[in-house]
C-alpha positions, 0 to 999 in steps of 0.5 A: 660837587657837594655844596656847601652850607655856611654855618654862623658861630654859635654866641653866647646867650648871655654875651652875644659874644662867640663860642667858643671863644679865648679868655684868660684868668683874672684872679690868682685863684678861682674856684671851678664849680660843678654847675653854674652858682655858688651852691654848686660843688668845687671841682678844681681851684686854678691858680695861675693868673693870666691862665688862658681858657676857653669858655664854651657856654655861659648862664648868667654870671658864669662861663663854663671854661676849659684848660689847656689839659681839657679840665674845666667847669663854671666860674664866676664871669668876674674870674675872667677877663678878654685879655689874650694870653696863650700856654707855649706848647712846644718844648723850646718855642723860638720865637721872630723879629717878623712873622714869617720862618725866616725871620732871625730867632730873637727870645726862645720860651720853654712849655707851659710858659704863660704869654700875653698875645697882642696881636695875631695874624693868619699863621703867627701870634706875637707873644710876650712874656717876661720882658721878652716878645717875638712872632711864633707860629700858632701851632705852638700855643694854647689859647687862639684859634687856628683861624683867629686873626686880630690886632 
């Protein structure tokens, strides 16, 4: 038998929050730097509102993010905001009543579909968007972890 050794999350230096960790876009439009600051060339310029991404390090006011598609840099930290939002991965995502598979299917969402996520469990995510909200199983979204449970 191998032991194992537990390994704490990595925090951020700025926040004491973890990295890696979800977030979304706060803005319509924000402006992906190069490097952390102003001075730093534009790579990217996203544009959707309620984005999901993820930041992976911080240096004062910024936050290095990544996309659903692994594209990212260095925002400002006032581009992002902790609400949970989550892109529908699957091609047709039906979505429960209940979280568990045989619940009856109550909405359906298409890809790329940007959900607001109130709540998760250890294998489902509740998910809203456009008026309509059901259970989908994590594997079909971008924007929790896989061992990420909160309420």
């Amino acid at each position: 038998m191998v032991p194992v050794r537990f390994v704490p999350p990595t925090v951020g230096p700025e926040t004491g929050l973890d990295l890696p960790r979800f977030v979304s876009l706060r803005a319509s439009r924000a402006f992906v730097r190069r490097g952390p600051g102003r001075d730093q060339r534009v790579d990217w310029v996203f544009v959707r509102r309620g984005m999901p991404l993820q930041v992976i390090n911080e240096y004062g006011h910024w936050r290095q993010v990544v996309d659903h598609e692994g594209m990212g840099g260095w925002v400002n930290y006032g581009l992002i905001t902790g609400t949970r939002t989550a892109i529908v991965r699957a091609e047709r995502l039906e979505v429960g009543a209940r979280a568990d598979e045989t619940s009856p299917r109550i909405a359906a969402f298409a890809t790329g579909v940007i959900a607001r996520v109130p709540e998760c469990t250890a294998d489902y995510c509740y998910i809203e968007a456009g008026g309509y909200g059901g259970w989908a199983p994590k594997a079909a979204l971008w924007g929790v972890m896989a061992d990420e449970v909160f309420d």
